[in-house]
DRENDO-1510 file (C-alpha; in Angstrom, 1 decimal, always signed):
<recs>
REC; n; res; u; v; w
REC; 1; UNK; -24.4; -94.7; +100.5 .
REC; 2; UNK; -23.4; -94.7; +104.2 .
REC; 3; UNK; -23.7; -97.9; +106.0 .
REC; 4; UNK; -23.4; -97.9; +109.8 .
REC; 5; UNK; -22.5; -100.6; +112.2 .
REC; 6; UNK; -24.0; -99.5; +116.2 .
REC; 7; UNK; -21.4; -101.8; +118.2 .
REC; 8; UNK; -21.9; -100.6; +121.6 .
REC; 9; UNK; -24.9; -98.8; +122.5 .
REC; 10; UNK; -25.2; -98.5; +126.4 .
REC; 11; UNK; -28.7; -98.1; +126.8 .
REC; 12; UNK; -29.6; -101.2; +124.3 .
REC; 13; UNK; -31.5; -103.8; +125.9 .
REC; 14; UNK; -33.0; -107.1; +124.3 .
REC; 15; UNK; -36.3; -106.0; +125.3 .
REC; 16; UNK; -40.0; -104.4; +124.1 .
REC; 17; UNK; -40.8; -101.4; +125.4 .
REC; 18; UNK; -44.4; -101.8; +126.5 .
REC; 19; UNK; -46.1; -98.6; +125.3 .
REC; 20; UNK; -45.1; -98.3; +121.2 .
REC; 21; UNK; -44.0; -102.1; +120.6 .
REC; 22; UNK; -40.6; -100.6; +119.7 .
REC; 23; UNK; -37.7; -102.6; +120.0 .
REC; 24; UNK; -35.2; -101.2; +122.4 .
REC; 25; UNK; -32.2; -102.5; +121.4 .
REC; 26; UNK; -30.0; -100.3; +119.4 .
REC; 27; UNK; -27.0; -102.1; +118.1 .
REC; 28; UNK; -27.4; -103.5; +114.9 .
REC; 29; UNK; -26.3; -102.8; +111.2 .
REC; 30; UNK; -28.4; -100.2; +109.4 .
REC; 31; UNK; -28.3; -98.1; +106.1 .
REC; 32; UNK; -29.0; -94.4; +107.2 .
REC; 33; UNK; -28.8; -93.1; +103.6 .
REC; 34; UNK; -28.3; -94.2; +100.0 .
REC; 35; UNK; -29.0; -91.4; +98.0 .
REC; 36; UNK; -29.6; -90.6; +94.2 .
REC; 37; UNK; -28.4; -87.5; +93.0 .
REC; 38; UNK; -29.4; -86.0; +89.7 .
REC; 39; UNK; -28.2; -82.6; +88.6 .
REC; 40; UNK; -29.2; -80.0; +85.9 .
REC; 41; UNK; -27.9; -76.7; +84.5 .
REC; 42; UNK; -28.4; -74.9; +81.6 .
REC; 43; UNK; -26.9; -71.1; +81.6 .
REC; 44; UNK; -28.0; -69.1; +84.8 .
REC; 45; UNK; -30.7; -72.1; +85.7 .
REC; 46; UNK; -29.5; -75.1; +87.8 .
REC; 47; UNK; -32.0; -77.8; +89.2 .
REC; 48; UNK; -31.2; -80.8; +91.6 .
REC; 49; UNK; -33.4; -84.0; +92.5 .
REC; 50; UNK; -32.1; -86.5; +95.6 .
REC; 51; UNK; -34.0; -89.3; +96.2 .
REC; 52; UNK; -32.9; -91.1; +99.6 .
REC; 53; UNK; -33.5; -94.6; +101.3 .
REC; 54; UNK; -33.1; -95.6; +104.8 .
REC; 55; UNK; -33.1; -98.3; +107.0 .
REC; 56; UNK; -33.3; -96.8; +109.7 .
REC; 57; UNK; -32.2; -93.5; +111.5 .
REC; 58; UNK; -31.4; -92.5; +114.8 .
REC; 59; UNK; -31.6; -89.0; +114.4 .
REC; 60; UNK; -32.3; -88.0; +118.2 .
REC; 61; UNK; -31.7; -89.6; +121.1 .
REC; 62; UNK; -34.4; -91.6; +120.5 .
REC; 63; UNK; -35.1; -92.6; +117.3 .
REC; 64; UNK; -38.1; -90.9; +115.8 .
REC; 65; UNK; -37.6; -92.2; +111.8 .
REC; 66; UNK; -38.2; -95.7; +110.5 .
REC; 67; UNK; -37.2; -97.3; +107.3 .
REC; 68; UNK; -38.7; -95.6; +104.2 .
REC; 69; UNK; -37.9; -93.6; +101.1 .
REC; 70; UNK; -38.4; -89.7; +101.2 .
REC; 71; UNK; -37.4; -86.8; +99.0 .
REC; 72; UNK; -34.2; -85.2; +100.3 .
REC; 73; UNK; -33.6; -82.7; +97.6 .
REC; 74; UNK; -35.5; -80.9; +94.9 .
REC; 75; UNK; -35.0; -77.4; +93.9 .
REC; 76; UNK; -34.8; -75.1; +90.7 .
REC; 77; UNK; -32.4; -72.0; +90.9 .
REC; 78; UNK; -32.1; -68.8; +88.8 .
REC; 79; UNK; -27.9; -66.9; +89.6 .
REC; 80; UNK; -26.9; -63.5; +89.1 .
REC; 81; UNK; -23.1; -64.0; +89.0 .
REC; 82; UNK; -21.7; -64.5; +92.7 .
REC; 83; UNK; -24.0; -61.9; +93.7 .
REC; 84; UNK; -27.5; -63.5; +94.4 .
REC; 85; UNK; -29.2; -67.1; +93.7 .
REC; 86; UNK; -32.7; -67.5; +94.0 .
REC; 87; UNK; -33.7; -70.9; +95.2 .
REC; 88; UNK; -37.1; -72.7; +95.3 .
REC; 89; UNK; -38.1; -76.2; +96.4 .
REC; 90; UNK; -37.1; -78.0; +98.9 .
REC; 91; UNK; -33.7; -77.6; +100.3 .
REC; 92; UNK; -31.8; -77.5; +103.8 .
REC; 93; UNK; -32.9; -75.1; +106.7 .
REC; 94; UNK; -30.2; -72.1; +106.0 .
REC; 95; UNK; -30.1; -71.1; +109.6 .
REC; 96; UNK; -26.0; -71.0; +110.4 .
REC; 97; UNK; -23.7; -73.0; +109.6 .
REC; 98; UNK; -24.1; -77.0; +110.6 .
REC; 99; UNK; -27.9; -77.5; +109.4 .
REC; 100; UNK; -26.9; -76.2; +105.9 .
REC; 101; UNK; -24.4; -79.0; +104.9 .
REC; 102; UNK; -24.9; -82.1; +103.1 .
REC; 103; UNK; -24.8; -85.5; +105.8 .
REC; 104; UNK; -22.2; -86.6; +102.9 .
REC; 105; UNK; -19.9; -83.4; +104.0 .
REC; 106; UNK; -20.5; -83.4; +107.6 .
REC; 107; UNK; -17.1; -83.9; +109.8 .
REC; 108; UNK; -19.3; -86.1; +112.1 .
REC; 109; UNK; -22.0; -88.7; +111.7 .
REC; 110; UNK; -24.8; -86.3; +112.5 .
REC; 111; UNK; -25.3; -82.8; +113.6 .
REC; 112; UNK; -25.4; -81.6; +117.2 .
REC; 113; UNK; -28.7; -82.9; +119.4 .
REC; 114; UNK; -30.3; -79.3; +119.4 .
REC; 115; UNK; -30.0; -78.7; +115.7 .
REC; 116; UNK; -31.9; -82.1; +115.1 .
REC; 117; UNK; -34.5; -80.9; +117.5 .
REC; 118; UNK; -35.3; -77.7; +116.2 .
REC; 119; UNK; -34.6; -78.8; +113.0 .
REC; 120; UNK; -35.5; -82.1; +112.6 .
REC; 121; UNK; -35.3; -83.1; +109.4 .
REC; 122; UNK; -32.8; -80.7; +108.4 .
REC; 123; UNK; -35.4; -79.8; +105.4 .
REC; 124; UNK; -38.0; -77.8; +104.9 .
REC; 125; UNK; -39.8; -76.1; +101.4 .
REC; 126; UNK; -39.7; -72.5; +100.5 .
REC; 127; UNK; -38.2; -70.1; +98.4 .
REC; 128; UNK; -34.7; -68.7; +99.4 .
REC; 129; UNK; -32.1; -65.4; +98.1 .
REC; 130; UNK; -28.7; -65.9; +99.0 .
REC; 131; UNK; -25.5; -64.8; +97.6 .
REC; 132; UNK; -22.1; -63.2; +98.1 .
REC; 133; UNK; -20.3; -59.5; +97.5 .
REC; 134; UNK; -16.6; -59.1; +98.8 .
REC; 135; UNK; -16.1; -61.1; +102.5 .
REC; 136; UNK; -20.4; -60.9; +103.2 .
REC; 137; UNK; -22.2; -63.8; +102.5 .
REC; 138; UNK; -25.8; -63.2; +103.0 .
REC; 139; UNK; -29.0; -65.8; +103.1 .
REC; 140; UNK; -33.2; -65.1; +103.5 .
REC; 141; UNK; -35.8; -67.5; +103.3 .
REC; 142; UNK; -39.6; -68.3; +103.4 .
REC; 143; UNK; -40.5; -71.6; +104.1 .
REC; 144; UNK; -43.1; -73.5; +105.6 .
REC; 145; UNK; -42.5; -73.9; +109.0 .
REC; 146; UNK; -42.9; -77.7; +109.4 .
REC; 147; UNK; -39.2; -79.6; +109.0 .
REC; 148; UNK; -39.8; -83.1; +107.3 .
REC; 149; UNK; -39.0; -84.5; +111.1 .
REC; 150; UNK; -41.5; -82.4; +112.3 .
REC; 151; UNK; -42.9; -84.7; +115.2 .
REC; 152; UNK; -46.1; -82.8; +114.7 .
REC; 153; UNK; -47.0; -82.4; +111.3 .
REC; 154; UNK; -44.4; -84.5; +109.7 .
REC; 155; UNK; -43.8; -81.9; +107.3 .
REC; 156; UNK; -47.2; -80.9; +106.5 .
REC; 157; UNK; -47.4; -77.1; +107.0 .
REC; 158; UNK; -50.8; -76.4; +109.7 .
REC; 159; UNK; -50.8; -73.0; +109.4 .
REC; 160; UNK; -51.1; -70.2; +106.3 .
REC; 161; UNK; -48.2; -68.6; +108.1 .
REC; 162; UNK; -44.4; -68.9; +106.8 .
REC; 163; UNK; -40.9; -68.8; +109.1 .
REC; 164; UNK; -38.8; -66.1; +107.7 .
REC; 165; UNK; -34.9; -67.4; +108.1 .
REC; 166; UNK; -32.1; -65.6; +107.4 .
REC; 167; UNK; -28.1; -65.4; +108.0 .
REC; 168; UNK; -25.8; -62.5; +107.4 .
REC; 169; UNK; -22.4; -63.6; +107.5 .
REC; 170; UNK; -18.4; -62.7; +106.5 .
REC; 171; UNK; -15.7; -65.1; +104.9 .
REC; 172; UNK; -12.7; -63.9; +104.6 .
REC; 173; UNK; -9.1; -65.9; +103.7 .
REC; 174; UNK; -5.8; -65.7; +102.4 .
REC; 175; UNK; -2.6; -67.8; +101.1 .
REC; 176; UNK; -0.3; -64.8; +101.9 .
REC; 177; UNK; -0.2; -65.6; +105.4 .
REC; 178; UNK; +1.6; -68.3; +107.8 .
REC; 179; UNK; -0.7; -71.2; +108.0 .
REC; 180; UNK; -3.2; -70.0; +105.2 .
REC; 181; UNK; -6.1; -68.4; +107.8 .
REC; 182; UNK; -9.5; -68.8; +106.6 .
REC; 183; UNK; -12.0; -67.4; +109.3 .
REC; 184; UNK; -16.0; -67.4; +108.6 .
REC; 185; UNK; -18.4; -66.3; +111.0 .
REC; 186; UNK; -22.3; -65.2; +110.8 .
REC; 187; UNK; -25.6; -64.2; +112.7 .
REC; 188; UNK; -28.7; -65.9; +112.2 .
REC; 189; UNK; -32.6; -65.6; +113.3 .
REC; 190; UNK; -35.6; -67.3; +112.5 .
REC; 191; UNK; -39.0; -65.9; +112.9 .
REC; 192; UNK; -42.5; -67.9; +112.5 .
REC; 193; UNK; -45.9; -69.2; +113.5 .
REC; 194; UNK; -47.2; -72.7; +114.8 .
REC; 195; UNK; -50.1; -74.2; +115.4 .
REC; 196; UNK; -51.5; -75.5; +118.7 .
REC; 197; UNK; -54.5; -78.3; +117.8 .
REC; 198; UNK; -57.7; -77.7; +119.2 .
REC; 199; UNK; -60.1; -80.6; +120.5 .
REC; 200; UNK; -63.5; -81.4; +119.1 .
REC; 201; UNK; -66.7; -81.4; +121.7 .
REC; 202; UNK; -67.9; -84.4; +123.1 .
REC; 203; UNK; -71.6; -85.5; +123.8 .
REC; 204; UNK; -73.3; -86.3; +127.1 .
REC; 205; UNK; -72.8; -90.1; +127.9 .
REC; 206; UNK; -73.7; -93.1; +130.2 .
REC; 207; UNK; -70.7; -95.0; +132.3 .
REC; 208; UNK; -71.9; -98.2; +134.4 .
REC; 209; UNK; -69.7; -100.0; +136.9 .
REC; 210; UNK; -71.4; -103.1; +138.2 .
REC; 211; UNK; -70.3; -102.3; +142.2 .
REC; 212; UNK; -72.4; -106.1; +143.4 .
REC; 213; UNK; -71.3; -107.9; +140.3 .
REC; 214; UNK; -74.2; -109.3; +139.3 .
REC; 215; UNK; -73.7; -108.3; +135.9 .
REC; 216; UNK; -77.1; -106.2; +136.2 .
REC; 217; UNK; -77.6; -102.9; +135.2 .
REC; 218; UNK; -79.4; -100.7; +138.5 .
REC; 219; UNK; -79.6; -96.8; +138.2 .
REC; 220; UNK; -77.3; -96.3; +141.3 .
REC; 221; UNK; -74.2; -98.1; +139.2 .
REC; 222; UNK; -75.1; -95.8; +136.1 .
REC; 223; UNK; -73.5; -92.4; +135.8 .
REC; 224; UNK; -73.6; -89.3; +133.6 .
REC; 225; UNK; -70.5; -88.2; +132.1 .
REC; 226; UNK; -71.0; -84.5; +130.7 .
REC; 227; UNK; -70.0; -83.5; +127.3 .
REC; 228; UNK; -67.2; -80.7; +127.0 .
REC; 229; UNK; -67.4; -78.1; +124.4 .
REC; 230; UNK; -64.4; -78.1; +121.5 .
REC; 231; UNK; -61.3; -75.9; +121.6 .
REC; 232; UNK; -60.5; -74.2; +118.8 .
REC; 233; UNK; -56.7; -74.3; +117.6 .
REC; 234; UNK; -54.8; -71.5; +118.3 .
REC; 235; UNK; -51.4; -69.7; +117.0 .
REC; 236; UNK; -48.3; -69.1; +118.3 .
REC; 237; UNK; -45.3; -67.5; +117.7 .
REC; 238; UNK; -41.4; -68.9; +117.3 .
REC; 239; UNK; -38.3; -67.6; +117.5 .
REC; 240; UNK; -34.4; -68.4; +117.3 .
REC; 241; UNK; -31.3; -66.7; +117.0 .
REC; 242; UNK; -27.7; -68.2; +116.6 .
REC; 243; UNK; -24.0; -67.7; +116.1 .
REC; 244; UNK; -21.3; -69.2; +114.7 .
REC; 245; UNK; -17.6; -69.0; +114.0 .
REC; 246; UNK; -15.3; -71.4; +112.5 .
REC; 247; UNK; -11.3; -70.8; +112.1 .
REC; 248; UNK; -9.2; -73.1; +109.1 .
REC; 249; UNK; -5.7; -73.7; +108.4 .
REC; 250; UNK; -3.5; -75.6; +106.4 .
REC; 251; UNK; +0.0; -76.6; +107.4 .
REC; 252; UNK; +2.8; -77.9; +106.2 .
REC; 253; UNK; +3.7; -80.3; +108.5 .
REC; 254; UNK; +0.2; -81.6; +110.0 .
REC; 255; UNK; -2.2; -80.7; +107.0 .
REC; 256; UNK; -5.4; -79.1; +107.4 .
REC; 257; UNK; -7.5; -78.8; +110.4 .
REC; 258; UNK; -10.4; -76.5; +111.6 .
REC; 259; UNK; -12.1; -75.2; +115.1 .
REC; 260; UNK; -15.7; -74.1; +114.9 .
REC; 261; UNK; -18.4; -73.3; +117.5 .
REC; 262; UNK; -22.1; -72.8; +117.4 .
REC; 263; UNK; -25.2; -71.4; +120.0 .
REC; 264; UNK; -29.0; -70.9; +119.4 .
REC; 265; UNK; -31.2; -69.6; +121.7 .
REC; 266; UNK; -34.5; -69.8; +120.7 .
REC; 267; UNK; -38.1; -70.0; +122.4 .
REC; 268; UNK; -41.0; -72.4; +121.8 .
REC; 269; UNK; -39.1; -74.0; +118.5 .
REC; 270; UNK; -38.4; -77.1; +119.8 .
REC; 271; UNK; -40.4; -79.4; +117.0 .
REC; 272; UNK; -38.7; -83.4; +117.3 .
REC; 273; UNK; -37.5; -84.2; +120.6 .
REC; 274; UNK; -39.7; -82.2; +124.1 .
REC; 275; UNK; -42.2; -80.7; +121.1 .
REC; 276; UNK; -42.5; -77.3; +122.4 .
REC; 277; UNK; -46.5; -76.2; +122.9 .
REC; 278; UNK; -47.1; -73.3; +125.1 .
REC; 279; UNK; -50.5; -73.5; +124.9 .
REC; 280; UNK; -50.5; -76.5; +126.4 .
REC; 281; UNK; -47.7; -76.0; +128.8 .
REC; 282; UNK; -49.3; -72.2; +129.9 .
REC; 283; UNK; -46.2; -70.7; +129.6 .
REC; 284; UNK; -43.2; -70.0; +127.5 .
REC; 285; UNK; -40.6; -72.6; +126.5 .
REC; 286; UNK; -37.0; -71.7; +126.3 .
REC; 287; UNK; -34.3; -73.5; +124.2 .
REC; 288; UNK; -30.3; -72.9; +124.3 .
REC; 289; UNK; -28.0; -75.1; +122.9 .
REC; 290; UNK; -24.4; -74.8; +121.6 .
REC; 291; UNK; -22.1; -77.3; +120.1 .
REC; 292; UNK; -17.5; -76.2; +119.5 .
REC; 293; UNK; -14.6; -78.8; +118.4 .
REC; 294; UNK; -12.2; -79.3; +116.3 .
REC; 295; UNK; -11.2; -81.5; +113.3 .
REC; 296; UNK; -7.2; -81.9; +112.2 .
REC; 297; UNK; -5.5; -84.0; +109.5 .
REC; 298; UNK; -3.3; -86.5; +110.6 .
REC; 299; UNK; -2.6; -87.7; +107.0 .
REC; 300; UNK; -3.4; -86.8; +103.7 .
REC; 301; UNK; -5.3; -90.0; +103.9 .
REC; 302; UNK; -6.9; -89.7; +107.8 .
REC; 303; UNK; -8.2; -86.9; +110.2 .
REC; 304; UNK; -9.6; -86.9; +113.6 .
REC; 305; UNK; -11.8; -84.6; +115.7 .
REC; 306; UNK; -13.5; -83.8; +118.9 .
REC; 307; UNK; -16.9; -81.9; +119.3 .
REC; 308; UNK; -18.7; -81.4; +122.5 .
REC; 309; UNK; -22.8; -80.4; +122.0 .
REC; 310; UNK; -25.4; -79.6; +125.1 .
REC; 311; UNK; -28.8; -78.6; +124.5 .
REC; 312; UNK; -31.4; -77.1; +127.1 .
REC; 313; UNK; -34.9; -79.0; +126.0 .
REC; 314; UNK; -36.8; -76.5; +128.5 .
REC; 315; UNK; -34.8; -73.7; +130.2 .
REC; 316; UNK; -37.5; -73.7; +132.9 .
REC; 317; UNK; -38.9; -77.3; +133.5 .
REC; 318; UNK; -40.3; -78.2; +136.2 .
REC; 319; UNK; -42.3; -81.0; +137.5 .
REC; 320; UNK; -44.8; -81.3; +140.3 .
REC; 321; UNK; -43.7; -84.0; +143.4 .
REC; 322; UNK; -46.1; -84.2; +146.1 .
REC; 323; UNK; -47.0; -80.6; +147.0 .
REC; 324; UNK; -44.0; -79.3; +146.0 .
REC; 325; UNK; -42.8; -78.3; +142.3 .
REC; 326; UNK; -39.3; -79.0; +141.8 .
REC; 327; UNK; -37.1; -78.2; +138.7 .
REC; 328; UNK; -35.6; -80.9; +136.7 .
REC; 329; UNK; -33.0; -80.9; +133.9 .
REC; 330; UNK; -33.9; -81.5; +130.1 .
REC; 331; UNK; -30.3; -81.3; +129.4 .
REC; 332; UNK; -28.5; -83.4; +126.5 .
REC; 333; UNK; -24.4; -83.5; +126.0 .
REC; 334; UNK; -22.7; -85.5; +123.9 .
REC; 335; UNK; -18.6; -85.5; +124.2 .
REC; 336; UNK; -17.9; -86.7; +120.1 .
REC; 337; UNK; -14.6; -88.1; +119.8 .
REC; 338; UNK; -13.9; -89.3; +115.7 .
REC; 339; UNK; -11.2; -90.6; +113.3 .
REC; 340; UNK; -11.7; -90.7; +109.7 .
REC; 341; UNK; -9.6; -92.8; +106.7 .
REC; 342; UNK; -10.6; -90.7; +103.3 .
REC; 343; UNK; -10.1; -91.9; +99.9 .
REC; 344; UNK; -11.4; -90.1; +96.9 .
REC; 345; UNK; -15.3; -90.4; +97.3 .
REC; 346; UNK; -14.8; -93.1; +100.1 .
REC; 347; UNK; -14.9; -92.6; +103.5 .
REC; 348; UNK; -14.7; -94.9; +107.2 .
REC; 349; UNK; -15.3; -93.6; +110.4 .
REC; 350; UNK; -15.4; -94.4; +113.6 .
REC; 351; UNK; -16.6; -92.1; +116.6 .
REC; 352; UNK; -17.3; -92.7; +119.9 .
REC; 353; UNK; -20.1; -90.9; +121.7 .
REC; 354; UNK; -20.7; -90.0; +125.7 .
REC; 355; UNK; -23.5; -88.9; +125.8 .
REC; 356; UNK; -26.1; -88.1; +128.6 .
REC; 357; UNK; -30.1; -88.6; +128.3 .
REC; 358; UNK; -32.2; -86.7; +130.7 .
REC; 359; UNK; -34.9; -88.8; +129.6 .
REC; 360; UNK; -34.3; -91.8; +132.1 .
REC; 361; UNK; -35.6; -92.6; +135.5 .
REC; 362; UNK; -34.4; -94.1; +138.8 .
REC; 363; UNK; -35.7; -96.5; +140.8 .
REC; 364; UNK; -38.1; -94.0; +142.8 .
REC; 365; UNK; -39.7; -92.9; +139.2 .
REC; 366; UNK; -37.8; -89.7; +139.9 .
REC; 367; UNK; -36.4; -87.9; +136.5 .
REC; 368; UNK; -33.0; -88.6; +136.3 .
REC; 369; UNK; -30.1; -88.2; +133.5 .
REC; 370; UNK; -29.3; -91.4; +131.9 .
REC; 371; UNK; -25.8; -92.8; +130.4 .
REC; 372; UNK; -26.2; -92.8; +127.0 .
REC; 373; UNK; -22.3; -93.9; +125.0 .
REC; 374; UNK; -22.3; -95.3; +121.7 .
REC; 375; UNK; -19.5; -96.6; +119.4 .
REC; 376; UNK; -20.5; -96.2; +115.4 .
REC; 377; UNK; -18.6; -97.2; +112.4 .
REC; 378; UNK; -19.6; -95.9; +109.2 .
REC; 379; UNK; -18.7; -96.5; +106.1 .
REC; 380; UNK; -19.4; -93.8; +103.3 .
REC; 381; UNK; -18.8; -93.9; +99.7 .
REC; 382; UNK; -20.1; -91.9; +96.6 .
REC; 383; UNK; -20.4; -92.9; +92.9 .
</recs>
């Protein structure tokens, strides 16, 4: 269970925003997850079932998931040795290395802003092969396509087509050296098809405005309003490809620590926060984001850690002002700075986020990047 306490939120306001109803202010006390965990194994089979429960969850910069209960985990598995494991269900995306891990595991409270947006969610079902030989470590999947955070489809699959994701990857470590070195790194690409929804056609019909309100109907006040034919829904394709790198030690006097980085590039995958459509943008739309930090012991007992994350919504956004079209930014960044107290399956944090929301705008309506800091304590244990 992981409880989290929002004490400072810098764009919470004691207010109702006018088009959803939503509240808008943002510190409170929340559960983000309580999960149930049950697992199986009998000789080269394995199975897992997670149900989990929220409160509420601010997953993006604005929050797109209310409180509910959802499936977070269920899969059945067939391994050969250390070599392969064949996976099917519903697991995590396997595309590099943060969207893989467990929100129990995760050396901050949630992932970097562009893997929530182009994987919102985190899961996703399909059938996966992954294993290891020597320093590779190797992943491909098939899966649906449509994240459980999908803004879209909400994790309902729209099209008969499949995203093909894979990773190839080395590991390599050693107790021989100063500082025990353990270095991983890997390549990953995703490949796949979405669905752009077409419009049904619309009948001729009759639109009166009573110009001399008199509250008559006369045939100069009564106009025809044409039908439009349907559009069809049309395909299109998605693509991403990332990197990542990640260096671990241990020493004697300071304990263990890690540095890590992370990029994606990808176009028209953007699926929970500027849902990417190029259909019905007429164009392309390009992604890039990249997260790198570092997390070091302090104690056996406490660590601490700083990440810095920016993501691109929209490489080339631009937006019409007057005559003129101008570009504007889509640009998130988040400076993460966190301290941890561990014991056994327990866990507190605190972690302090400035961040920046290009989805504000000033007083002449113009787009313009918002402050956006947050201070979070969670509290984490496991039974």
């Amino acid at each position: 269970m992981q409880v989290d306490a929002a004490v400072y939120a810098q764009a919470s306001q004691d207010e109702i925003d006018p088009a959803t109803g939503a509240p808008l202010a943002q510190e409170h006390i929340a559960i983000p997850r309580a999960s149930l965990r049950a697992d199986g194994k009998r000789g080269a089979w394995s199975a897992a079932l997670e149900l989990e429960a929220f409160t509420s969850r601010a997953t993006l910069p604005e929050p797109t998931q209310t409180a509910g209960v959802r499936l977070e985990i269920a899969d059945v598995a067939w391994r050969y040795d250390d070599i392969a494991e064949v996976v099917g269900g519903m697991f995590r995306t396997p595309f590099g290395a943060a969207t893989p891990t467990s929100p129990r595991d995760r050396l901050f409270l949630e992932l970097p802003t562009v893997n929530r947006a182009l994987f919102p969610g985190d899961l996703d079902v399909g059938v996966m092969v992954h294993g290891a030989y020597g320093l590779a470590r190797w992943s491909v999947a098939a899966m649906n396509g449509a994240p459980v955070g999908d803004a879209q489809w909400q994790g309902k699959d729209p099209s008969s087509s499949y995203d093909f994701v894979g990773r190839i990857g080395a590991e390599w470590g050693t107790r021989a050296f100063w500082g025990h070195p353990h270095v991983t790194a890997g390549v990953s690409a995703l490949s796949g098809h979405d669905l752009h929804p077409g419009t049904p056609p619309t009948k001729d019909h009759l639109s009166w405005s009573d110009d001399n309100h008199d509250g008559m109907v006369e045939q100069n006040e009564l106009t025809v309003i044409p039908g439009t034919p349907g559009e069809p829904s049309q395909g299109f394709d998605h693509q991403a490809l990332g990197i990542d790198a990640s260096f671990a030690w241990c020493l004697q006097w300071a304990g263990a620590g890690k540095a890590f980085a992370e990029g994606i590039i990808a176009t028209n995958l953007d699926r929970g926060l500027y849902y990417a459509d190029p259909i019905a943008a007429n164009r392309k739309l390009r992604e890039l984001g990249f997260s790198i930090g570092a997390v070091q012991q302090i104690t056996s007992r406490a660590l601490a850690g700083i990440r810095y994350d920016r993501y691109d919504a929209d490489r080339d956004a631009a937006e019409q002002q007057g005559v003129t079209l101008i570009g504007v930014h889509r640009v998130f960044s988040t400076w993460a700075f966190m301290a941890a107290a561990t014991w056994t399956n327990s866990k507190l944090m605190i972690e302090y986020d400035h961040a920046r929301n290009p989805l504000g705008r000033d007083d002449t309506g113009a787009p313009a990047t918002r402050a956006d800091d947050r201070i979070t304590i969670r509290a984490q244990a496991g039974f």
